[in-house]
C-alpha positions as CSV (number, residue, x, y, z in Angstrom):
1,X,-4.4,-3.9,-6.5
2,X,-3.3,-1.5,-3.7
3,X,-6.2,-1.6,-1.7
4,X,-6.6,-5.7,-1.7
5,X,-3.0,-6.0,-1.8
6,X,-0.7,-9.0,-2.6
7,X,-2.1,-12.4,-3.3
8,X,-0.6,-15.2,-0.5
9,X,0.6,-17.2,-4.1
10,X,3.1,-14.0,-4.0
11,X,4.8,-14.9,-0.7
12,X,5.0,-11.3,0.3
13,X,2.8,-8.9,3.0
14,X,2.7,-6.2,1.1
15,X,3.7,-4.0,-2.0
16,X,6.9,-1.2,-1.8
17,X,8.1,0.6,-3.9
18,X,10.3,-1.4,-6.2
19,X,7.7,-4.0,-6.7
20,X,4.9,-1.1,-7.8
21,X,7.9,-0.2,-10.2
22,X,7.8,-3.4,-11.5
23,X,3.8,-4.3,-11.5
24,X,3.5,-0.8,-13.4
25,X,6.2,-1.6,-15.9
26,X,4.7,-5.2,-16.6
27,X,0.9,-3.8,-16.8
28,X,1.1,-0.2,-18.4
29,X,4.3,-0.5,-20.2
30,X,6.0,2.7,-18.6
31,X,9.1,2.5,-16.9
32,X,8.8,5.4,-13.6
33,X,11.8,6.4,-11.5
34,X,11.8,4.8,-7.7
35,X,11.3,8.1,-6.3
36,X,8.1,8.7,-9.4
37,X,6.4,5.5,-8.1
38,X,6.3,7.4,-4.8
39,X,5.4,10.4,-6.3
40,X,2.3,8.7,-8.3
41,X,1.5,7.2,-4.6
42,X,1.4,10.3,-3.2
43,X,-1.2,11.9,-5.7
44,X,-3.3,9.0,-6.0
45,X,-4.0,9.7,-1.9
46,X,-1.3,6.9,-0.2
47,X,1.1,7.6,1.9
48,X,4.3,5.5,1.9
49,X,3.4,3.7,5.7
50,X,3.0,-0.7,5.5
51,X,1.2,-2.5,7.5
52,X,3.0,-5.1,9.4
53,X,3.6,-8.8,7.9
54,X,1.2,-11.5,9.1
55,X,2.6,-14.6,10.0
56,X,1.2,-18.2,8.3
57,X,0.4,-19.1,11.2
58,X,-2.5,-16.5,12.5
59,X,-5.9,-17.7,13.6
60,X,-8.2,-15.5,11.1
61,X,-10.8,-15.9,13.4
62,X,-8.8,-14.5,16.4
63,X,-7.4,-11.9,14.3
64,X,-11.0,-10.6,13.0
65,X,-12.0,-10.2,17.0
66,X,-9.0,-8.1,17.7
67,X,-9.7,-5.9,14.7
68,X,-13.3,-5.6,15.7
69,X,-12.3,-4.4,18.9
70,X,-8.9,-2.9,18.8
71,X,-7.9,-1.8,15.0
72,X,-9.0,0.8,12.5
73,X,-8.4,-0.2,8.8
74,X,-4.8,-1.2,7.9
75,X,-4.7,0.7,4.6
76,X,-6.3,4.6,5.0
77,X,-5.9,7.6,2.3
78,X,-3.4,10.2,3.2
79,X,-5.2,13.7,3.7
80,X,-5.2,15.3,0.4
81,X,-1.8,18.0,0.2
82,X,-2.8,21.8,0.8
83,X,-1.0,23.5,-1.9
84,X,-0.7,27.4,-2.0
85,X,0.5,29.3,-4.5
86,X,3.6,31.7,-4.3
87,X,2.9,35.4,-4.9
């Protein structure tokens, strides 16, 4: 669901936080705290940055040749968190 994102039928760009909240709720039947939802985020590898909304009106064709030659992929994995232990 997160790497695909929203379906156009949703009208919105992309998931945050309160919708996650939601979508988790509705599917798995547990009810997480805002600042959990980020939380789970955060250990499943994302990081909390959206990419921008597309307008309806974008020419797929030109947007594919700008990404060919200009973007990286608009979702990427956070770098997993270095954790050290206190002694």
């Amino acid at each position: 669901m997160l790497e695909s994102g929203p379906p156009p039928d949703e009208g919105i760009a992309a998931y945050n936080g309160p919708i996650l909240r939601e979508r988790i709720e509705q599917l798995f039947g547990k009810v997480y705290s805002l600042a959990g939802v980020y939380k789970l985020l955060h250990r499943l590898g994302y990081n909390d940055l959206m990419p921008r909304p597309r307008h309806l009106d974008t020419d797929p064709a030109a947007l594919e040749a700008f990404k060919k030659r200009n973007c990286r992929s608009a979702w990427r994995k956070s770098a997993p968190s270095i954790r050290t232990s206190a002694s």
